[in-house]
C-alpha positions in Angstrom: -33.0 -17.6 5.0 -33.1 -17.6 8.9 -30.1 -16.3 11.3 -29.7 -20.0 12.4 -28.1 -20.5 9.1 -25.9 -18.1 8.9 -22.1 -18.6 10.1 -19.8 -15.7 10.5 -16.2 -17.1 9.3 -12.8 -15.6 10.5 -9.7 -16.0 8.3 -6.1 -15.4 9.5 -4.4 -14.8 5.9 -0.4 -15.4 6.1 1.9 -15.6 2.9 1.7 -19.5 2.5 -1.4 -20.4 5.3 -4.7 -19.4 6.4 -6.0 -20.1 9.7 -10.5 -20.3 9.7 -12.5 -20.1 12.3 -16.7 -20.8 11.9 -18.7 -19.5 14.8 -22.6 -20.0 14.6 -25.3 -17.3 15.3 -25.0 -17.4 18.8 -21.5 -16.6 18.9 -20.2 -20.2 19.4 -17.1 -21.7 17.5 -18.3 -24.8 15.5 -15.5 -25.3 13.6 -11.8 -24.5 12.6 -9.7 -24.9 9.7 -5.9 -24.6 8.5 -5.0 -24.8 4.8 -2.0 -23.8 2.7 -2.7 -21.1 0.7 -2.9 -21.4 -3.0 -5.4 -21.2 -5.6 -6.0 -24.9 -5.2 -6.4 -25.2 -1.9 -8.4 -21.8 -1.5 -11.2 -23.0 -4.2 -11.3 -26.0 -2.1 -12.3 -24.2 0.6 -14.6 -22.0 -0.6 -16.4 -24.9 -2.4 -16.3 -27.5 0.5 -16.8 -25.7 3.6 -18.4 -22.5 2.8 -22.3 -22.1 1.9 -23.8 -19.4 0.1 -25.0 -17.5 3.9 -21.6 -17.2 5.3 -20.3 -14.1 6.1 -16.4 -13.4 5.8 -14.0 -11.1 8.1 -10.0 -11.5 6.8 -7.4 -8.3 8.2 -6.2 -6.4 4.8 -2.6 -7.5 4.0 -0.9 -7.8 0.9 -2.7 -10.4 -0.5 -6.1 -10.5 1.0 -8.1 -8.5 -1.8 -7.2 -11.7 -4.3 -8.5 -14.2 -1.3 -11.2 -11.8 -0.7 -12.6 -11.5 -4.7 -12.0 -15.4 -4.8 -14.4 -16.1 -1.9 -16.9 -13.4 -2.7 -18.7 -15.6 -4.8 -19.5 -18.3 -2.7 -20.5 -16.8 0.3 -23.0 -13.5 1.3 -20.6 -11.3 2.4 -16.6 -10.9 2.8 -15.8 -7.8 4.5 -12.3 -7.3 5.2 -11.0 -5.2 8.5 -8.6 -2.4 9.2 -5.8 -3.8 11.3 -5.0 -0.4 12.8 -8.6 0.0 13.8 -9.2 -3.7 14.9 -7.5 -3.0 18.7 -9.6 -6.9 19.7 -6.3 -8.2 17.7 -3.6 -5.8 17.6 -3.6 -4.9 20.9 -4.7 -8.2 22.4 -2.5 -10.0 25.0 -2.3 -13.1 23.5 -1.8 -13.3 19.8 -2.0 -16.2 17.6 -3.1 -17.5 14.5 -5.9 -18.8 15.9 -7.0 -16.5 18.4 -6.9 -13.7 15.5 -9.3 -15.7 13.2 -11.9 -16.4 16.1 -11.4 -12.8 17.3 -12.3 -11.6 13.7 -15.0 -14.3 13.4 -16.9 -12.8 16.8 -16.3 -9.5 15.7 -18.3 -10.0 12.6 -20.9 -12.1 14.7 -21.2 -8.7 16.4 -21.0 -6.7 13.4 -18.1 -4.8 14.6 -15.8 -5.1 12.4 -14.1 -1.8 11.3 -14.0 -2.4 7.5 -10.6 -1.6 4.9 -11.4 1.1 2.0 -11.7 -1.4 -1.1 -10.3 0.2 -4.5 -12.1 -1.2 -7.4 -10.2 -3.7 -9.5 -9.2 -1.3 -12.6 -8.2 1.6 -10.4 -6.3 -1.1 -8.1 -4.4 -2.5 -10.8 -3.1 1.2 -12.3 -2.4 1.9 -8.4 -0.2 -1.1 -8.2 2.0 0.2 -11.4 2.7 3.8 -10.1 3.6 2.3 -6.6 6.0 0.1 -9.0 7.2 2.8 -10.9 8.4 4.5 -7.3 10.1 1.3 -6.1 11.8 1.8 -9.4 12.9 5.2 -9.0 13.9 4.8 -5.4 16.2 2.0 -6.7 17.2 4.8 -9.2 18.1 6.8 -7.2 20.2 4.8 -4.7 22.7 4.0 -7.9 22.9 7.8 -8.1 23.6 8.0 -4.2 26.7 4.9 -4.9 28.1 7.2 -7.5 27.9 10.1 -5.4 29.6 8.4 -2.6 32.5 6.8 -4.9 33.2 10.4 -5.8 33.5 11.7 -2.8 35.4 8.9 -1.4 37.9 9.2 -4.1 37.6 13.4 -4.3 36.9 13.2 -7.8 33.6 14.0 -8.2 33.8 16.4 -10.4 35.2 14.8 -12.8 32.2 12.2 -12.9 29.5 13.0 -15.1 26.8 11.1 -14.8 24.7 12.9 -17.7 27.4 11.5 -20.4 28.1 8.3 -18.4 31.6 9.6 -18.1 34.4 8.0 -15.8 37.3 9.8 -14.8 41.1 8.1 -16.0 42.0 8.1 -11.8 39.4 5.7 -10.8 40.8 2.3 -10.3 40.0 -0.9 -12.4 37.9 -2.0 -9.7 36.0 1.5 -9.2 35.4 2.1 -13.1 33.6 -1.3 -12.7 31.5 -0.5 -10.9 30.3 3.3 -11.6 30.0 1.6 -15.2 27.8 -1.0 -13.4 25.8 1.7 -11.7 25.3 3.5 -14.6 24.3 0.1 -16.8 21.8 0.2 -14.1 20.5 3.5 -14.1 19.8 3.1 -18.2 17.9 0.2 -17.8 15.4 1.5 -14.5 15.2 4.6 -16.5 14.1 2.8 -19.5 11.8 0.7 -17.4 10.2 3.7 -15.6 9.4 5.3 -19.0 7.8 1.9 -20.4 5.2 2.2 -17.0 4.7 6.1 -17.5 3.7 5.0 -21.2 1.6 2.5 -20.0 -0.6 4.8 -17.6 -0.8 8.5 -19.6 -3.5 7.6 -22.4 -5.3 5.6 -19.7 -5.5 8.1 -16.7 -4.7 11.5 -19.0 -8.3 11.7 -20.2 -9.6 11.3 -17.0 -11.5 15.1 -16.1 -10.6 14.8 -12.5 -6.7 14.2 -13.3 -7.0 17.3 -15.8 -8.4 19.5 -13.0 -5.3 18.8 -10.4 -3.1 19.4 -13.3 -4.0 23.0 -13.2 -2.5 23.1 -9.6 0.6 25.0 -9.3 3.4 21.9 -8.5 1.9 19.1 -9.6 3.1 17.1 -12.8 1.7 14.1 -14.4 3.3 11.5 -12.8 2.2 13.6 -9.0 -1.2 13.5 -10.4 -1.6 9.6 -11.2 -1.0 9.0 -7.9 -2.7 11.4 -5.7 -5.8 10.1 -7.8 -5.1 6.7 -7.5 -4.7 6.4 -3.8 -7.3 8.8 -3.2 -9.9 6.6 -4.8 -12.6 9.4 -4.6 -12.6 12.1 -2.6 -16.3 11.4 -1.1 -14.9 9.2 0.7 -13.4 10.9 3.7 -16.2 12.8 6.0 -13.8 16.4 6.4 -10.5 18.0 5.2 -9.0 17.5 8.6 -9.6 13.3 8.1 -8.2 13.7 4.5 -4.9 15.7 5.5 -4.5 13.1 8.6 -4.8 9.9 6.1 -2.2 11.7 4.2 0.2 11.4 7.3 0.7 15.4 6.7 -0.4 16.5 10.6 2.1 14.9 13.5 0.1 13.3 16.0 -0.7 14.3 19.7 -0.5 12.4 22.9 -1.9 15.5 25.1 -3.2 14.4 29.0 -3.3 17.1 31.4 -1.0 19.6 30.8 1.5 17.7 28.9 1.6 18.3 25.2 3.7 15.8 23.2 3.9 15.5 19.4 4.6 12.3 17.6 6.6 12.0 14.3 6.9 9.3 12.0 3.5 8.0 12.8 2.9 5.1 10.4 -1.1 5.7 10.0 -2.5 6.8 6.7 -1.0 6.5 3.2 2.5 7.0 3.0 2.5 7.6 -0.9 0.1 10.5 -0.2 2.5 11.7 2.0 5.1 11.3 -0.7 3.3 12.6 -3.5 2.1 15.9 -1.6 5.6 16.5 0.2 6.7 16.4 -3.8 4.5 18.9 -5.2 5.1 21.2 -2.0 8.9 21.1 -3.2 8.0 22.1 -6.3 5.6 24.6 -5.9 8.1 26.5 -3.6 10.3 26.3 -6.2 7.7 27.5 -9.2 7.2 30.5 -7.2 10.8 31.4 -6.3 11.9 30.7 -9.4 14.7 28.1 -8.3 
């Protein structure tokens, strides 16, 4: 295989489209493409227009590991990019769908493309369930926040009990309805979350790594499953300062001369690390205070 035959493919992955760009091996577009995205369509592609040499670059959204694994078959390499770290598109002056796929396509011409960690398949799908499982206990506990607030709105919140599913006789009609709502509501995420928590302890409770940070003071099962999910192996970071930065738990600095500023809320990283280690801080604190 010569370097004449090889093209270096851009894609520009959207919810319902893709945007392609081909470039050959002297960095010259030969070819674009636009397709709605679907299974259909996407096996179409990859059998009509793509040859076994091609190499393809797509930014990592929500659904570009399923385009990636459907491509990797018919082509040498797909790589897919870090949007934070690809600056050639994110902080490019003029930004469209098409620009972004050649962008990516020269960038990979240039092998410069700064590449997305990629979670195997098994570990990706268990990840996926425990970040369900928190969507599900965030809804959780904004039903608890509505009951809260009726309460309080109404001053009789000590009369609700939301252990017993009690309602108090001087809520209106309209009120009962809905803290009985609420509470219908809590029941059934509750029983949800416990059907997902079942799902994931034989798999991930054997596991010796998970039964090491279980000896850590503050963290719990469910803490665990996901610090060593999204993790995915700690060899992969090269020092303890790039670890506790990907877990969004140092504020970032925008120092230049002698002015020292500190940003907060800085969206780089995992923010489910962040999460999951703020949690077991909480609890920690408390282990040892005895609260």
């Amino acid at each position: 295989m010569t370097n004449d035959s090889i093209r270096y493919v851009g894609l520009d992955v959207h919810k319902r489209v893709v945007e392609a760009c081909f470039v050959d091996h002297t960095g010259k577009i030969v070819q674009r493409e636009s397709f709605a995205l679907n299974r259909r369509t996407l096996g179409l592609f990859a059998a009509k227009l793509l040859r076994p040499a091609d190499h393809v670059a797509l930014e990592a959204t929500t659904n570009c590991w399923a385009v990636a694994d459907a491509l990797r078959p018919h082509v040498a390499r797909v790589v897919v990019s870090n949007p934070m770290a690809t600056k050639a598109i994110a902080q490019a002056k003029v930004k469209t769908d098409k620009v972004d796929a050649c962008t990516l396509a020269r960038l990979l011409w240039m092998d410069a493309v700064p590449t997305a960690h990629k979670i195997s398949r098994d570990l990706r799908d268990l990840r996926d369930i425990m970040r369900a499982r928190l969507r599900l206990v965030q809804r959780r506990t904004l039903c608890l926040m509505n009951i809260h607030s009726i309460g309080q709105k109404l001053n009789c919140w000590s009369e609700l009990s939301i252990d017993h599913r009690r309602t108090p006789d001087e809520l209106s009609g309209a009120h009962t309805l809905w803290v009985k709502a609420l509470y219908r509501q809590i029941d059934l995420l509750e029983a949800q979350i416990r059907e997902l928590e079942q799902f994931l302890q034989p798999i991930l409770l054997p596991n010796d790594d998970i039964q090491r940070l279980l000896w850590v003071p503050g963290l719990g099962k469910i803490t665990v499953f996901s610090i060593y999910l999204e993790i995915d192996g700690i060899d992969r970071f090269e020092s303890d300062k790039r670890f506790v930065s990907y877990c969004r738990l140092v504020p970032g600095a925008r120092n230049s001369n002698r002015t020292v500023r500190h940003r907060s809320g800085s969206k780089d990283g995992n923010k489910y690390l962040k999460i999951a280690f703020s949690d077991a801080a909480v609890h920690a604190i408390r282990d040892v205070h005895g609260i």
